[in-house]
C-alpha positions, -999 to 999 in steps of 0.1 A, spaced: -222 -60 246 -240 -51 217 -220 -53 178 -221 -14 164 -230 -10 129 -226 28 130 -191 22 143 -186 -5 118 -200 19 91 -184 52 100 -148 34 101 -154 19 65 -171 55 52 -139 77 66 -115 54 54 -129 44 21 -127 78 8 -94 88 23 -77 59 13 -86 60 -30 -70 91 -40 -41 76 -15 -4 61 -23 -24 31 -10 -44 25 -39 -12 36 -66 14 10 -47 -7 -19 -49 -17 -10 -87 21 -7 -89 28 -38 -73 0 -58 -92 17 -46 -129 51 -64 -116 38 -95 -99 10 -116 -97 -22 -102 -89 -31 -129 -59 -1 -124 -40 0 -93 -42 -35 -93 -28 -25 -113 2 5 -94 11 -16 -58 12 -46 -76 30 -21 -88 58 -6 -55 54 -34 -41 66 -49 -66 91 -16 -60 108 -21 -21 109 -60 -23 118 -51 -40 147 -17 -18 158 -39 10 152 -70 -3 172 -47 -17 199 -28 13 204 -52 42 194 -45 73 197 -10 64 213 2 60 175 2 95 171 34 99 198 53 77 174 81 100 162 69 110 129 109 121 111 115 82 117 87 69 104 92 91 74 127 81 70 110 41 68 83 46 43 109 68 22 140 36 30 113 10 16 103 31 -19 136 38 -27 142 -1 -25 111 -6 -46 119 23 -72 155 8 -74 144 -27 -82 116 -13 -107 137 9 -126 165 -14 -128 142 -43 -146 127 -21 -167 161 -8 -181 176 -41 -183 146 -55 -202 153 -30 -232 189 -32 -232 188 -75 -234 161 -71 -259 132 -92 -241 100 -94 -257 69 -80 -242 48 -88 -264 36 -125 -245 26 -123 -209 30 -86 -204 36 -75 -171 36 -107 -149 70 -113 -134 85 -145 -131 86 -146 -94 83 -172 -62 45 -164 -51 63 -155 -15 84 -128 -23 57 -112 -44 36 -114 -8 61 -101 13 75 -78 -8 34 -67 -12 35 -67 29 64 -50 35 57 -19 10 19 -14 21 31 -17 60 58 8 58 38 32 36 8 27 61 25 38 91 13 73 101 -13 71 70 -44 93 79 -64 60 80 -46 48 105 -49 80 123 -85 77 120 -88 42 130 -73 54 163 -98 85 168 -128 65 159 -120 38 181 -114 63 212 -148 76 199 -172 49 198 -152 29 223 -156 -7 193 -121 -20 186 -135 -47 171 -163 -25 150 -139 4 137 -114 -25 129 -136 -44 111 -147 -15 94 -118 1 81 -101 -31 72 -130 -37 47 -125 -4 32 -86 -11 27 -94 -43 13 -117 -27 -8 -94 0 -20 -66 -26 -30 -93 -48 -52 -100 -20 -70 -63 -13 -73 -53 -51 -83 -84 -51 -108 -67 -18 -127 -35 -28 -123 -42 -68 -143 -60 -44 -171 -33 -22 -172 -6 -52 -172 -19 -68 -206 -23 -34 -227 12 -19 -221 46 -30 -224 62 -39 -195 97 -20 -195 69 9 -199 51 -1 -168 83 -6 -148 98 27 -157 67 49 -147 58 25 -115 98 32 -107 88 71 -110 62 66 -92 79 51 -63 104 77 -65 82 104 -59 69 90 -27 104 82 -15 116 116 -22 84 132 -6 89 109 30 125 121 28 123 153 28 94 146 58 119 128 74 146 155 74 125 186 74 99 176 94 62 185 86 
């Protein structure tokens, strides 16, 4: 058996682009302006290992997966991460903590910052169009091991890009600031997978 670069190619091409503009990309920069830019990196990067391979494994079987509930989990873990969010960056203001030094970093265990990362990025993954089009290219060209490859390098990609912002953006802004619009944030995509999750669609 001969190792497919087109299959290798065409999973990180699809998924590259689909992924940027995706809450992929915004809930790792989130994550990276509340924690530590290196776990964060590992917990999205085993996110997504983890997913490549369900989603190579399985195929196109993850499209049977009852959609409502796995709106209903996305929408469960951003409402956790919105709470948390808006609740430090409300707090922060009303004790009167300075931003001014070390904007942006949490003082966190490098462990919960990971599995925090994991957790978010897995639940926000399930039913993601990339993983939809792991499965399809993988029935396609018939290369688990090529398509996984592939689109694991493009959602590794995506979240560098997205840790890189997100350090920049952690150092120039205050970080109540950054807290309060990364809890708006997450609220948004927790209120969009409810109403998935109860209406359907």
């Amino acid at each position: 058996m001969t190792f497919s670069l087109l299959a290798l190619g065409a999973a990180f091409a699809l998924v590259l682009p689909v992924e940027l503009p995706d809450k992929t990309l915004i809930a790792t920069l989130v994550l990276t302006t509340r924690y530590r830019a290196w776990p964060v990196f590992i917990g999205v990067t085993a996110a997504f290992a983890v997913q490549c391979v369900i989603a190579v494994a399985f195929g196109s079987a993850l499209t049977l997966l009852p959609p409502q509930l796995v709106a209903a989990v996305v929408a469960l873990m951003f409402g956790i991460g919105a709470f948390m969010l808006l609740r430090e960056g409300f707090r922060k203001v009303d004790q009167g903590e300075d931003d001014a030094a070390g904007a942006g970093e949490q003082e966190v265990p490098a462990w919960r910052a990971t599995l925090t990362s994991f957790g978010v990025l897995f639940a926000a993954e399930w039913g993601d169009a990339s993983q939809l089009a792991i499965a399809a290219l993988t029935a396609r060209y018939a290369a688990p091991l090529e398509v996984g490859l592939g689109a694991f390098l493009a959602l590794v990609t995506v979240a560098a890009i997205a840790v890189l912002v997100g350090r920049k953006v952690r150092h120039r802004l205050p970080t109540h600031l950054i807290q309060r619009v990364a809890g708006g944030v997450f609220t948004v995509f927790a209120l969009l997978a409810a109403g998935q999750a109860v209406f359907g669609g």
